[in-house]
N, C-alpha and C positions, 0 to 999 in steps of 0.2 A: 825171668821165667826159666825154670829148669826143662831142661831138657834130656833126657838119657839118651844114651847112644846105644843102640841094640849091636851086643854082639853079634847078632846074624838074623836074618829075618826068614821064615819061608813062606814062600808065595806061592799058592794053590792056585795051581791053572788047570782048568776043566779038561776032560777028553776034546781031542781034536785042537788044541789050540799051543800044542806042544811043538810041534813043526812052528807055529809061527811067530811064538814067542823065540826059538829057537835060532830062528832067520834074521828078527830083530837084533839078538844080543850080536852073530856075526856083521853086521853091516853096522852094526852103529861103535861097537867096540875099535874096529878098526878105524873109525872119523874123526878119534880124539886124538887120537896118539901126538902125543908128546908132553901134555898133562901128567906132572908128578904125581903118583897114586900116594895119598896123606895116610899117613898111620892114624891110626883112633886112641884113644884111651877111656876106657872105663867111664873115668871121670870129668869127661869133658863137659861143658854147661855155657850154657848162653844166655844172659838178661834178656829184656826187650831192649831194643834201644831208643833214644828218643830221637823221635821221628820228625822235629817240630821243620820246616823248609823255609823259617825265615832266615837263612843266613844260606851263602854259597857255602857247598862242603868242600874243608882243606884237602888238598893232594894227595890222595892215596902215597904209601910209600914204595907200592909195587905195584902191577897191575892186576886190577881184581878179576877175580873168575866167577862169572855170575852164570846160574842157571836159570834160563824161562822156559815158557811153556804158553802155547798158547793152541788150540784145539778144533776153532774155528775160523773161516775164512775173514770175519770181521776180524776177529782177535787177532789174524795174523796182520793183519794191516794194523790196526794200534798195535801191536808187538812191535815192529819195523819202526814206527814212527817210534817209540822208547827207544829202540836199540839205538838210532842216528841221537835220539837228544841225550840218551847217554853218552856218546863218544863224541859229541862234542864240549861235554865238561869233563870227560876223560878219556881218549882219543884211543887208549892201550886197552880200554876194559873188553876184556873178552866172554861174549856170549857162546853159549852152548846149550843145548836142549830140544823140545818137542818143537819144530819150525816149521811156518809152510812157505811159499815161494818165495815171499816180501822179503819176510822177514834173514831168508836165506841172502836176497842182495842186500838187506840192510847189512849184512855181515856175521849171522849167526852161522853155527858149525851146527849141523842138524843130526841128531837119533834118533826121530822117528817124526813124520808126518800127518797129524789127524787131519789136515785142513781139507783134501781132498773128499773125506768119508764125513764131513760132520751133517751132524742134525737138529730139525728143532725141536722140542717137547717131546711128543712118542715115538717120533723116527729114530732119537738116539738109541732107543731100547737095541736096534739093528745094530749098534758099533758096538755091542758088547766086547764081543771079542779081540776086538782091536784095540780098547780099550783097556784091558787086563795083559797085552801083549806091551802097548805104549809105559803103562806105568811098573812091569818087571821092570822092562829097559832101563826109564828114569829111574827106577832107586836101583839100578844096579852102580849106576855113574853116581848118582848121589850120595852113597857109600864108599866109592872107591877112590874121587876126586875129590882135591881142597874147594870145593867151591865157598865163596864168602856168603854169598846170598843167595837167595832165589825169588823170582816173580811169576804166579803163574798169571793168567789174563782168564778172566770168566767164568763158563763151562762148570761149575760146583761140582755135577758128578763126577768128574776125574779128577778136579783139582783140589777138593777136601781132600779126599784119599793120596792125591799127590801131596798136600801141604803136610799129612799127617807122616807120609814117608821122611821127607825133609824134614819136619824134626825128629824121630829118630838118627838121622843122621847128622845132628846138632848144625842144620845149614839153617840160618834165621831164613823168615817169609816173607812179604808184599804180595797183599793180594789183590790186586789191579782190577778194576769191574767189580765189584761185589755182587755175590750169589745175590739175587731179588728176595731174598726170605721174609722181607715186609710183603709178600707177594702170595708166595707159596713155601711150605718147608720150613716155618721159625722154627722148628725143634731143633734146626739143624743150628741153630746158633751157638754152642755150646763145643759143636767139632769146629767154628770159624774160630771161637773166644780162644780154644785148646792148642789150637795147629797154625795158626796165623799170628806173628809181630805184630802186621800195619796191615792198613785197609786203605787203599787210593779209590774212595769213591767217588762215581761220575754224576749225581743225582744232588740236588743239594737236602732234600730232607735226610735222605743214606747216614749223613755224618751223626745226625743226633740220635736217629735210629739207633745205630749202631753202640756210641758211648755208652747210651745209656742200658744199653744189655751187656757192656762190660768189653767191647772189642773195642780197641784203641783206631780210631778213623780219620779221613782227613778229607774235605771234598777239593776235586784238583780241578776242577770243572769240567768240560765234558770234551772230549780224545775228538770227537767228530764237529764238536765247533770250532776246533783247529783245523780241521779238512774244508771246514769249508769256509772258512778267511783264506785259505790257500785256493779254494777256487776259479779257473778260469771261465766264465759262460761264453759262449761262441754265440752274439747276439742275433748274426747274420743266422745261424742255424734257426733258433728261437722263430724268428721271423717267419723263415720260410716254414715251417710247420703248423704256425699261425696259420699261413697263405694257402694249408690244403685244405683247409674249412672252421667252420666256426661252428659252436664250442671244441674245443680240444679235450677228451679224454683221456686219461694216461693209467696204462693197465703195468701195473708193476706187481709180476708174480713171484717176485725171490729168486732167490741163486740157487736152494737146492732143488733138486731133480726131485725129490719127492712131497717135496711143497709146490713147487710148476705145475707137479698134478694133479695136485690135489686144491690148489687154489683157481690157474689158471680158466678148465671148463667153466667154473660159477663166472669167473671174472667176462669169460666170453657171451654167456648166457646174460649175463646184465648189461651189455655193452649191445648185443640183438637187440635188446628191449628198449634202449635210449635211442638206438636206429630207428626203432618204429613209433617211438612219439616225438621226436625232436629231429627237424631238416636240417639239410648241414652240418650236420657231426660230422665230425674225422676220429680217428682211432689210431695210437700209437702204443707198441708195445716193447717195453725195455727187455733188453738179453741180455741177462747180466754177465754169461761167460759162454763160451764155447761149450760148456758139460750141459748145459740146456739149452742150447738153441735148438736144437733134432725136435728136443720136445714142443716147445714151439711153433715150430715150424708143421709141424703133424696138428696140434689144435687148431692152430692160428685156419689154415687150409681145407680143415673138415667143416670149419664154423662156416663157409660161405659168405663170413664179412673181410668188406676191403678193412685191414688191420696193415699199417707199416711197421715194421719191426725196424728196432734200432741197438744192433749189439754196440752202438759207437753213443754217443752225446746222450747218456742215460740222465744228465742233469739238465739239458737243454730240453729234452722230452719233460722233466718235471716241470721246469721252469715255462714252459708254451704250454700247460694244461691248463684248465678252467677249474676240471673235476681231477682226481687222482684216485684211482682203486687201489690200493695196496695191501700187498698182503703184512699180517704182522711182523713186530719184529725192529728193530731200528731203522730199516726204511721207513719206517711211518716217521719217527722223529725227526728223521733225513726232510722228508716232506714237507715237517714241521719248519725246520729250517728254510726251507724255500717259500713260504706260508702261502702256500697252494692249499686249497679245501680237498678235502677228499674223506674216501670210504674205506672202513679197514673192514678185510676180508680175510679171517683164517678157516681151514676145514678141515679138521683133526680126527679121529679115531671118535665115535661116538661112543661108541661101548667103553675102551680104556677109560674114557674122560668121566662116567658116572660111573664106571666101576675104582678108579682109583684115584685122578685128578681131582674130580668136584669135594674128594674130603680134604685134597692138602689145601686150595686155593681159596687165601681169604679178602683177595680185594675184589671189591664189586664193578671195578672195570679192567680190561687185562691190556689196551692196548699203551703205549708210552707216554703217548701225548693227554690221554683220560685220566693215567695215574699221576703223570704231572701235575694236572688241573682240578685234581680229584672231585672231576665231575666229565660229565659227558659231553667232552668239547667236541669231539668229530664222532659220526655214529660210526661204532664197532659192529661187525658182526663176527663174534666169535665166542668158546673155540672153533663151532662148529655153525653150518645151516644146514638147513633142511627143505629151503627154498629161496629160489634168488629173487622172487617176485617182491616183498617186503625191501629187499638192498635197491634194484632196478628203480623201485617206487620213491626211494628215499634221494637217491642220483638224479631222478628225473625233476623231481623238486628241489633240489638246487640249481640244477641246469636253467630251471627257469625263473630264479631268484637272484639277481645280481645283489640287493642286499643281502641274503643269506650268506652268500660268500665270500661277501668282504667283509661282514662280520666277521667270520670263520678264520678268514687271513690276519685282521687284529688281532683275534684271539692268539692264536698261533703267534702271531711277530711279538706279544707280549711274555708269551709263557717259554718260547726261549733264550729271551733275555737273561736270567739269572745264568745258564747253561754254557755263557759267554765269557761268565769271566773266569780267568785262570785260565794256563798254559797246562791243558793236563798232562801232555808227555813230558815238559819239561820238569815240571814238578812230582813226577812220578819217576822221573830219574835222577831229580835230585835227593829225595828220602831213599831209592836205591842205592846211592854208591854210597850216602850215609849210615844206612844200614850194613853193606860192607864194609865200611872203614871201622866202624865200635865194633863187630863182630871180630874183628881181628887185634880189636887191644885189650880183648880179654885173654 
């Protein structure tokens, strides 16, 4: 694959966002120091490489300098998790790029931060700015440092436009997580085929998806069924949340603050409603970080139901539910893996979603575990509702169905089976440092 190398690029940043791209270039410039800055040449070009990961890759002869990138707080956790199984088939390879905490104790040298500010679906729209200030920064380093490769992890709207910087500055790609464009967005296939080497996808239909629209793919299995073979369950925990009552509910409203508020009231208002036909409920509710617990804590207390919150044993809370509400998103898969029943709950922008969403989106189910089974294995309500009464109604009729939900748990314990096999960080860091070793014997 040719690649040009742009003598110089310029990047149009809006009023107001001048200061801040400005503040980035000072604090991240100064985080690399001691990075040769590579001379360019005109003619520089780069094949694809072959990405095949049956065989261990021979010794680098130096140590590579790899750039990632990852945007969200899941991403940053599989980030971390690649960075450690990279540097234990190459111990010297050094990361640098967009990082959030994890990934910083995995051992990355950070230039800027999205993890903090990310979003889902329409809330990204809000990181604009940050977003245009994150990718000056990365192609400023992408230009100015020999890096061999780069990986970014997810997130499509920053990381096309990242992966397209990176090839102008003839760094080959990995593009970790693949954009869902079987989903939403195929036209966008064309800037993955154009700006992307390799595709580490986490889904197993992804791989065929992907070949046969011309992106070269590979499925690594899934990043989160190695989290949870690493798993510890705290059974004594388990137990005892069993022991505050019978059924167990488990309201899981996400990590961002503006999904907490936008999921969480519905979530509480169907959880009143299972109070009032089913005796013996208990209610627990996961906090996934300190940035929402406030919020939390403010619903949880206005509802007038007894609700235990649990910023600690969020897997122990899944694993002692009957029911699980979840909001979308990879918790629901997480779920899946625990093959706990439950209810997906998202509530998004209704005007954006029929003014712009409902033309890009073409699967008829949107949450992970639906698209997996491409039918309607757990009921979604999403993007949005309009009333909790139909989800309460749907909850209360499993609550009262023991069959219905071990159905549900079969279902589930079958459909992530496939999803188990492969080592995806390992294997996603072995076509990395592969990809760096052919990039540098050209």
């Amino acid at each position: 694959m040719y690649r040009p190398v742009a003598a110089g690029r310029l990047t149009v940043v809006p009023p107001g966002l001048s200061v801040l791209a400005s503040a980035a270039r000072t604090i991240s410039d100064r985080q690399v120091a001691g990075i040769s800055v590579r001379p360019r040449r005109a003619n520089d070009s780069i094949r694809g490489p072959d990405l095949s990961v049956a065989s261990h890759p021979q010794p680098i002869a130096r140590a590579p300098l790899l750039f990632i990138s990852a945007a969200e707080q899941s991403a940053d956790v599989h980030g971390a998790s690649l960075i450690r199984a990279t540097k234990k088939l190459c111990p010297d390879a050094r990361f640098v790029g967009v990082a959030g905490p994890k990934m910083v104790d995995a051992g990355c040298e950070p230039i800027y931060d999205m993890t903090r500010h990310s979003a889902m679906l329409l809330g990204a729209i809000a990181n604009a700015a940050r977003g245009i200030a994150m990718l000056e920064t990365s192609e400023r380093h992408l230009l100015r440092y020999p890096f061999d490769a780069a990986v970014v992890i997810d997130s499509p709207v920053l990381h096309l436009p990242l992966a397209g910087r990176a090839q102008a500055a003839a760094v080959p790609v990995l593009y970790y997580i693949a954009p869902q464009l079987w989903a939403w967005g195929a036209n966008r296939i064309h800037k993955l085929r154009n700006r992307v080497d390799h595709v580490a996808v986490i889904l197993p239909f992804e791989e065929e998806y992907f070949r046969s629209r011309g992106v070269d793919a590979t499925f690594v299995g899934h990043p989160l069924a190695d989290e949870m073979d690493k798993l510890k369950i705290d059974e004594g925990v388990v137990a005892g949340i069993g022991e505050r009552g019978r059924p167990v509910v488990a309201l899981l409203p996400g990590s961002r603050k503006h999904v907490v508020k936008s999921v969480l009231p519905g979530q509480m208002e169907v959880a009143q409603q299972i109070a009032g036909a089913i005796r013996g409920v208990s209610f627990g509710v996961s906090v996934a970080n300190p940035q929402v617990a406030p919020i939390i804590e403010d619903l949880v207390s206005r509802s007038g139901l007894s609700v235990r919150q649990y910023p600690k044993h969020h897997h122990e809370l899944v694993k002692a539910a009957d029911l699980v509400l979840v909001a979308s998103g990879t918790t629901a898969l997480e779920v899946a893996f625990h093959e706990r029943p439950m209810l997906v709950m998202y509530n998004s922008s209704r005007l954006l979603y029929h003014l712009v969403f409902r033309w890009m989106i073409s699967m008829p189910h949107l949450s992970l575990p639906n698209i997996l089974a491409g039918k309607e294995l757990v009921p979604e309500f999403m993007p949005y509702f309009s009333s909790t009464e139909p989800i309460a109604a749907k909850a209360i009729e499993l609550l009262r169905s023991d069959e219905m939900r071990s159905s549900m748990s079969r279902d589930l314990a079958e459909l992530v089976k496939p999803l188990r096999n492969g080592r995806a960080a390992q294997q996603t860091a072995t076509m990395l440092l592969k990809m760096a070793d052919e990039n540098r014997s050209y």
